[in-house]
Backbone as a printed PyTorch tensor [residue, N CA C, xyz], in Angstrom:
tensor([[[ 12.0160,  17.0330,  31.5330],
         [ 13.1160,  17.1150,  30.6010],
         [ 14.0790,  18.2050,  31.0420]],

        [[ 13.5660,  19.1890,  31.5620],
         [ 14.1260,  20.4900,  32.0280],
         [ 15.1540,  20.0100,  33.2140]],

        [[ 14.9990,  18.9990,  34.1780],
         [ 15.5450,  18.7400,  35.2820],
         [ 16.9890,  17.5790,  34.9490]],

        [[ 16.7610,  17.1130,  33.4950],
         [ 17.8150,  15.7150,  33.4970],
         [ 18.2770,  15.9940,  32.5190]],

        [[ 17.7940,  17.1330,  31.6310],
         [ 19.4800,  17.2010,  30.2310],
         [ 19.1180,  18.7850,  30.2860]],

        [[ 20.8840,  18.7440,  29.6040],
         [ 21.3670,  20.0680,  29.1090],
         [ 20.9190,  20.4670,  28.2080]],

        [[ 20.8340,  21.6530,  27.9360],
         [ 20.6210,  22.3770,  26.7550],
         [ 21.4250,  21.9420,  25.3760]],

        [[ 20.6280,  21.0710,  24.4190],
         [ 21.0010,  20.6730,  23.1180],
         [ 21.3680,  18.8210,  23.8980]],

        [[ 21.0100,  18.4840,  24.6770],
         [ 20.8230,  17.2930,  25.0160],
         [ 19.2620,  16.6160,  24.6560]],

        [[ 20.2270,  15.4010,  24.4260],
         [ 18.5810,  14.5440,  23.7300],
         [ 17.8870,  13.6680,  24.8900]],

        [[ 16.5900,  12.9190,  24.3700],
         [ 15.9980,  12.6210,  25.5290],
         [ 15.3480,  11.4360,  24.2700]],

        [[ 15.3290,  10.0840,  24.7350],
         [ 14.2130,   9.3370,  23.6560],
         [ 13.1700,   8.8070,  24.7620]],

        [[ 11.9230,   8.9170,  24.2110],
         [ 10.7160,   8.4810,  24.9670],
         [ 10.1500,   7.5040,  24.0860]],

        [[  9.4430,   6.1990,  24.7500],
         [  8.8610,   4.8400,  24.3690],
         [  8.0330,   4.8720,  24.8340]],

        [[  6.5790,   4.8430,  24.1250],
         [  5.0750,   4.1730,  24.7350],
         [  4.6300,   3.2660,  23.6850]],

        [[  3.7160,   2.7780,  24.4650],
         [  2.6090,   2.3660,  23.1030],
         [  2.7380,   2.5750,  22.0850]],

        [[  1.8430,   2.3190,  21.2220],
         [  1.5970,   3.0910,  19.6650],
         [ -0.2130,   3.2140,  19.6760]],

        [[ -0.2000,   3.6540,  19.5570],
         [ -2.3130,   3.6330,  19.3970],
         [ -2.7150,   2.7430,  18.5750]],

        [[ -2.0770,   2.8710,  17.9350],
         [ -2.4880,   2.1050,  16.1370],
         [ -2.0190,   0.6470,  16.0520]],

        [[ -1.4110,   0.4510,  17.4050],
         [ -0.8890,  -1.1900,  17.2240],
         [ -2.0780,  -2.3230,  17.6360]],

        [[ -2.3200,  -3.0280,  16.5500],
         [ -3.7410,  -3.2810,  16.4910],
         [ -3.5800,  -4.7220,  17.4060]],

        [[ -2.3360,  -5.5410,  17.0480],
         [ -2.3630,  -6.5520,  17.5270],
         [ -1.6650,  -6.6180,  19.0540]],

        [[ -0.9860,  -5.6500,  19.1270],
         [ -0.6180,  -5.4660,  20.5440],
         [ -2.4030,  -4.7690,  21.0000]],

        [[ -2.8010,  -4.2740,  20.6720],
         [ -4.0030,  -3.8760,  21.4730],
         [ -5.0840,  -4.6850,  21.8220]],

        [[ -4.8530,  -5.6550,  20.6460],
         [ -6.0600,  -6.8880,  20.8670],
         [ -5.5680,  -8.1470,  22.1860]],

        [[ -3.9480,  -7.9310,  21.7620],
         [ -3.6270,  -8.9010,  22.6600],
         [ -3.7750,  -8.2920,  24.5260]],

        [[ -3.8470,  -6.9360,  24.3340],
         [ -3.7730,  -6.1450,  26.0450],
         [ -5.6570,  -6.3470,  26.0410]],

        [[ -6.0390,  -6.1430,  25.0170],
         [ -8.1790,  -6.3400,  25.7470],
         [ -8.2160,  -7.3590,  26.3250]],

        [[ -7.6950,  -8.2640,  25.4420],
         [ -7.9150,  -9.4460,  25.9020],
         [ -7.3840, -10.2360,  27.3550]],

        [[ -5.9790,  -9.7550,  27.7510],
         [ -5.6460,  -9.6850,  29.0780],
         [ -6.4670,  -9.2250,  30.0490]],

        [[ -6.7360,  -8.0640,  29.8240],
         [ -7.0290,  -7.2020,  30.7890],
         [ -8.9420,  -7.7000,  31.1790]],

        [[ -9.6950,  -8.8400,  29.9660],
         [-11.0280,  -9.5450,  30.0540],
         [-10.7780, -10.5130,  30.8620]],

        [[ -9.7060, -11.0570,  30.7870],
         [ -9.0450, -12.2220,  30.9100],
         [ -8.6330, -12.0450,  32.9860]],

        [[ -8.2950, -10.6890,  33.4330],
         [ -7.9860, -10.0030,  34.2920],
         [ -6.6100, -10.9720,  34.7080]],

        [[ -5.7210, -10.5500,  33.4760],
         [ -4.3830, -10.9950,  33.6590],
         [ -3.2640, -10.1210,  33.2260]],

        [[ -3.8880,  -8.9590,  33.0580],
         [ -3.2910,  -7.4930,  32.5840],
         [ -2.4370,  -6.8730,  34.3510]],

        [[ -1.2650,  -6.9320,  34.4010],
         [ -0.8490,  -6.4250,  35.7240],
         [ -0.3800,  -4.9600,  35.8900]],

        [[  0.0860,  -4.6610,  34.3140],
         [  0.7290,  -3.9440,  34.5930],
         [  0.1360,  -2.1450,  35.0410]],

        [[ -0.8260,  -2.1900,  35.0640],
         [ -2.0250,  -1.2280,  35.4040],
         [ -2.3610,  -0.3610,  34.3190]],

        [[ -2.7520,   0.7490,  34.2010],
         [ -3.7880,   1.8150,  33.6600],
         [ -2.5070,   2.2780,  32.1190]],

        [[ -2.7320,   2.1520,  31.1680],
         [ -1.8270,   2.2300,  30.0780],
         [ -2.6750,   3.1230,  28.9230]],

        [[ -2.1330,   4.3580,  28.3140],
         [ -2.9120,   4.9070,  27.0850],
         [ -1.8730,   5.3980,  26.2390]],

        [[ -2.0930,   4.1370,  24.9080],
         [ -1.6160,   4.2890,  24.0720],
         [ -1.5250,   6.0130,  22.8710]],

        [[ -0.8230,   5.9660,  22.4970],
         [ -0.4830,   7.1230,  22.0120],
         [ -0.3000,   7.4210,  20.9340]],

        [[ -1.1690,   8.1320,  19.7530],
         [ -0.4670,   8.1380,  18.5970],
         [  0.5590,   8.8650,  18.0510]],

        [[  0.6770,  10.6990,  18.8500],
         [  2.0610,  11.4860,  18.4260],
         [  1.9910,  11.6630,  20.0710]],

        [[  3.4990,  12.4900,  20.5140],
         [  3.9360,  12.8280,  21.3620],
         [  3.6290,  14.7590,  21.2160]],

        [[  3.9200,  14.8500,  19.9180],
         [  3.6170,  16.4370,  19.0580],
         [  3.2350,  17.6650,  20.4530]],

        [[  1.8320,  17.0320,  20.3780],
         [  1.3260,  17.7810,  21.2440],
         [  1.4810,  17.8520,  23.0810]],

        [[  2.2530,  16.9360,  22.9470],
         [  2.2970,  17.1330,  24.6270],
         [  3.8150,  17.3610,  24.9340]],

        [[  4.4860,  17.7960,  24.0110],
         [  5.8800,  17.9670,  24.0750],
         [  6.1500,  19.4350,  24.8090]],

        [[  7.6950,  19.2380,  25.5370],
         [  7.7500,  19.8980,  26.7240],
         [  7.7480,  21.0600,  25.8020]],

        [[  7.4240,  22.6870,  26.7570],
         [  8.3560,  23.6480,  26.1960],
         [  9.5360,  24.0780,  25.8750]],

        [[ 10.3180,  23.4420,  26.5960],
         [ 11.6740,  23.8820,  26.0730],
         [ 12.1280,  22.3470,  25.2300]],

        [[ 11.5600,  21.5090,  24.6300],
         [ 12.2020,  20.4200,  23.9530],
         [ 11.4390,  20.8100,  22.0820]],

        [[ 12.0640,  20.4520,  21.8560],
         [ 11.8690,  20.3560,  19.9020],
         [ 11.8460,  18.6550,  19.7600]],

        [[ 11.0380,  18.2150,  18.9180],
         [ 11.0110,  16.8820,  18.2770],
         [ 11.8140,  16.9740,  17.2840]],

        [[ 12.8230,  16.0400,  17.2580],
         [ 13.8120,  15.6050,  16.6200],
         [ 13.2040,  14.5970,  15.5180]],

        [[ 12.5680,  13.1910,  16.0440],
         [ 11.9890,  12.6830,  15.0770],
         [ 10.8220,  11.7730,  15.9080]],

        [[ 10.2590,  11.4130,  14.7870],
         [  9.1510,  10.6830,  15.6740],
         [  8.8280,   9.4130,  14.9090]],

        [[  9.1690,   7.7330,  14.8350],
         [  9.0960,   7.3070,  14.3970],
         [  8.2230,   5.5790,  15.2420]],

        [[  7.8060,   4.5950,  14.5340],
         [  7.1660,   3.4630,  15.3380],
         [  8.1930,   2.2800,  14.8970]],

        [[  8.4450,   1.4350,  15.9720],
         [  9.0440,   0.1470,  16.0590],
         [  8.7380,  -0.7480,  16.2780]],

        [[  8.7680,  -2.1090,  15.4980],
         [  8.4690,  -3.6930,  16.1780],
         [  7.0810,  -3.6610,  16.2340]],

        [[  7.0650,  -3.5690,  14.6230],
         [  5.5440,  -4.3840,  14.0550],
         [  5.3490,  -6.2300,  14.2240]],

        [[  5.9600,  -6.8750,  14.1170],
         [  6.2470,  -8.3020,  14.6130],
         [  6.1680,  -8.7210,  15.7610]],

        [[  7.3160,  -7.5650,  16.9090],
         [  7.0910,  -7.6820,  17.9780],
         [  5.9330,  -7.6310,  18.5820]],

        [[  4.6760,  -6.7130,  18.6470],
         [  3.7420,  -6.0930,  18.9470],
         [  2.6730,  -7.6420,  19.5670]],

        [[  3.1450,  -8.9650,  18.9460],
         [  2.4400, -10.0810,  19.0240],
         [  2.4800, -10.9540,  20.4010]],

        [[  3.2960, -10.3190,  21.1820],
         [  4.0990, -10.5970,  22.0810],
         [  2.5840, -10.9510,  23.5930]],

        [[  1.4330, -10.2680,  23.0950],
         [  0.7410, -10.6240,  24.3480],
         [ -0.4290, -11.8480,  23.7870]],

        [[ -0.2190, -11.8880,  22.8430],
         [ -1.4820, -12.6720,  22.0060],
         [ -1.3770, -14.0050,  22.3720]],

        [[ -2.6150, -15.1430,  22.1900],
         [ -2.5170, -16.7050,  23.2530],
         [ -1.1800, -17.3000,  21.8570]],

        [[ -0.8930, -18.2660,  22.6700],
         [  0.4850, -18.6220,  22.4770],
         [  0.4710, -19.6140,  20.6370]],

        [[ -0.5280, -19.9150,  20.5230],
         [ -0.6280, -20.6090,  19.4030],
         [ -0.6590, -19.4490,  18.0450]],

        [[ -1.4720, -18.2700,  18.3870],
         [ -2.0130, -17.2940,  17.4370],
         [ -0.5510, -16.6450,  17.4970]],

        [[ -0.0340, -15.9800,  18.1290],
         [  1.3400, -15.3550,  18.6000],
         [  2.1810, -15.6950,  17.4040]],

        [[  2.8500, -17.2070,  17.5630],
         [  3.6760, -17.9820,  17.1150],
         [  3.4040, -17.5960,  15.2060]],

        [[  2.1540, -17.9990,  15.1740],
         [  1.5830, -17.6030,  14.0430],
         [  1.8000, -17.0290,  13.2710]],

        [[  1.0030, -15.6180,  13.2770],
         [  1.1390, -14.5280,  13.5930],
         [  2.3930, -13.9660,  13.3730]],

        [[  3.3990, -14.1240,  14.1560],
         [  4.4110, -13.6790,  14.1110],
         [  5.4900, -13.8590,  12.7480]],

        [[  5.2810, -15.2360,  12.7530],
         [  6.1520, -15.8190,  11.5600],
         [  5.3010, -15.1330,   9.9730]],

        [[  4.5000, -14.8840,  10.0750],
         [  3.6540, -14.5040,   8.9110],
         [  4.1980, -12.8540,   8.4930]],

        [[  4.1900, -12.4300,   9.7510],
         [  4.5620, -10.9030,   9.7490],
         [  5.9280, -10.6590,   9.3160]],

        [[  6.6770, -12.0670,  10.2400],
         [  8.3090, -11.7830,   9.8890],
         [  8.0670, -12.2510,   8.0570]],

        [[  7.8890, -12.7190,   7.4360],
         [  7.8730, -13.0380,   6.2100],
         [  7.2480, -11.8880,   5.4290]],

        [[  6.1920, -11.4710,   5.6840],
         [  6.0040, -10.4130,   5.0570],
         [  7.1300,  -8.9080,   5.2130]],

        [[  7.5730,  -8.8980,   6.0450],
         [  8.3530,  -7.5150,   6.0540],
         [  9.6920,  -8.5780,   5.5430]],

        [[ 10.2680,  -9.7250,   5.5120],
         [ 11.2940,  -9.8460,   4.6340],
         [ 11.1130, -10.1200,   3.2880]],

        [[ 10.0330,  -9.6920,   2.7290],
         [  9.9210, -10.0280,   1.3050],
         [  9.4460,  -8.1380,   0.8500]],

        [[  9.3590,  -7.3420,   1.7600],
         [  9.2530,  -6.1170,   1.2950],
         [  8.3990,  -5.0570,   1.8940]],

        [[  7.3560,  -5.8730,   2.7830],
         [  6.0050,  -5.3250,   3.1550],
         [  6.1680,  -4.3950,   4.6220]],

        [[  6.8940,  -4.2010,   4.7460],
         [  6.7840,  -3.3370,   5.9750],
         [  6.2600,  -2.1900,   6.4800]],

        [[  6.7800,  -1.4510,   5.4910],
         [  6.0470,  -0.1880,   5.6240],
         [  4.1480,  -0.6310,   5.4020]],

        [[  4.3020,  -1.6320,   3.9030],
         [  2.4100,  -1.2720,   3.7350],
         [  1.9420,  -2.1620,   5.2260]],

        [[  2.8230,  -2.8230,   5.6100],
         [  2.3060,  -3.4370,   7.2100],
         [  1.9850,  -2.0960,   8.2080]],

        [[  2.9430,  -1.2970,   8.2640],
         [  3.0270,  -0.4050,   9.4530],
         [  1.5790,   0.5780,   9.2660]],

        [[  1.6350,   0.7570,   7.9600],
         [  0.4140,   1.3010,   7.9040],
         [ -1.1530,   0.7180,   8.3130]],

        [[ -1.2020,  -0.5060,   8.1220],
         [ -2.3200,  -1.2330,   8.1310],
         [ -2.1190,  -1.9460,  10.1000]],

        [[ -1.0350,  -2.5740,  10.6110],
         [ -1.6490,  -2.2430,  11.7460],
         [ -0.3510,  -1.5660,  12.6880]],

        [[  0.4040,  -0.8410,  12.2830],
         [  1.3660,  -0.0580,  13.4400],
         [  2.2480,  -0.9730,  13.5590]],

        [[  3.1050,  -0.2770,  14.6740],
         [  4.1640,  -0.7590,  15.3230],
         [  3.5670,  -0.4720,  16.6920]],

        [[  4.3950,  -1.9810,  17.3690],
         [  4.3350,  -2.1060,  18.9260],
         [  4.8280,  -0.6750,  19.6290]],

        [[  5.8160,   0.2940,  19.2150],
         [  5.8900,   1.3060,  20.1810],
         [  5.9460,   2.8090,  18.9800]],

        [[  6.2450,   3.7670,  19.9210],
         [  6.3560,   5.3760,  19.1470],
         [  7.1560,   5.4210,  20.1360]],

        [[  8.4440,   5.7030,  19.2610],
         [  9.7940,   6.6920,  19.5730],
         [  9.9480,   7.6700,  19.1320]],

        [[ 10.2110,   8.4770,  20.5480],
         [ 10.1110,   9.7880,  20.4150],
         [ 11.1220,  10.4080,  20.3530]],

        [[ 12.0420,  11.5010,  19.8350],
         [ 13.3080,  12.1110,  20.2240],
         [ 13.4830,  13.7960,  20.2210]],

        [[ 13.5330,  13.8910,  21.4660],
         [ 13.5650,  15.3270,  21.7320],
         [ 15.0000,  15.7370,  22.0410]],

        [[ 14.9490,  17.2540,  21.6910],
         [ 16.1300,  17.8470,  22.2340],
         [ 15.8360,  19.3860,  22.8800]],

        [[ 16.7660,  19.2270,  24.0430],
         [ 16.3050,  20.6090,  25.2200],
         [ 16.6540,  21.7670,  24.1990]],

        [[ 16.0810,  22.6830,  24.2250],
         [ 16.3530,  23.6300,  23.3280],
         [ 16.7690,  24.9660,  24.1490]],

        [[ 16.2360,  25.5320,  25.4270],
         [ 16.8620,  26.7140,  25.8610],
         [ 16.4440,  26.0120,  27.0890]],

        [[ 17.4340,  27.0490,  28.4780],
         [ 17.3610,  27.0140,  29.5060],
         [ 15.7230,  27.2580,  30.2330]],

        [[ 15.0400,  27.3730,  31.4840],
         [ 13.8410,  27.5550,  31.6520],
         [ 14.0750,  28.0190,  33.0180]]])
């Protein structure tokens, strides 16, 4: 972070989510399946603690609970998906996010002093 922004410059970081239950079921199952390419991946639940020294967390929030369905076999997916989109348009989102996450954790830092 120290090398690519200025001081009071922001930085957003995207991983995983730990807690994304159906993105996680859908990566076991790849990776049993040995159709997982994208190699060695560890999901994450805060950034908190591994945040640079000179950056401050701005906010820390999870995205694309729906999305998250995206590796699952193609019939369950479809499913799945439409069930989820209906539930978060009738209100449920948040009690969704809680029960199984969002597909990623966005992170937002800002450089705070020189180093």
């Amino acid at each position: 972070m120290s090398r690519v922004c200025k001081v009071g410059g922001k930085i957003i970081i995207l991983v995983p989510y730990s807690k994304a239950l159906l993105y996680r079921l859908g990566k076991w199952m790849r990776e049993k399946l040995n159709l997982w390419k994208v190699g060695r991946e560890i999901p994450l639940k805060t950034l908190k603690n591994i945040a640079p020294y000179d950056g401050k967390i701005l906010r820390e929030y999870i995205v694309g609970i729906s999305e998250q369905t995206f590796l699952l076999p193609k019939g369950f997916k479809k499913i799945t998906k439409k069930f989820l989109d209906v539930l978060i348009w009738v209100g449920l989102g948040n009690f969704l996010q809680s029960i199984i996450g969002g597909y990623l954790l966005v992170t937002v830092f800002e450089k705070q002093s020189r180093q």
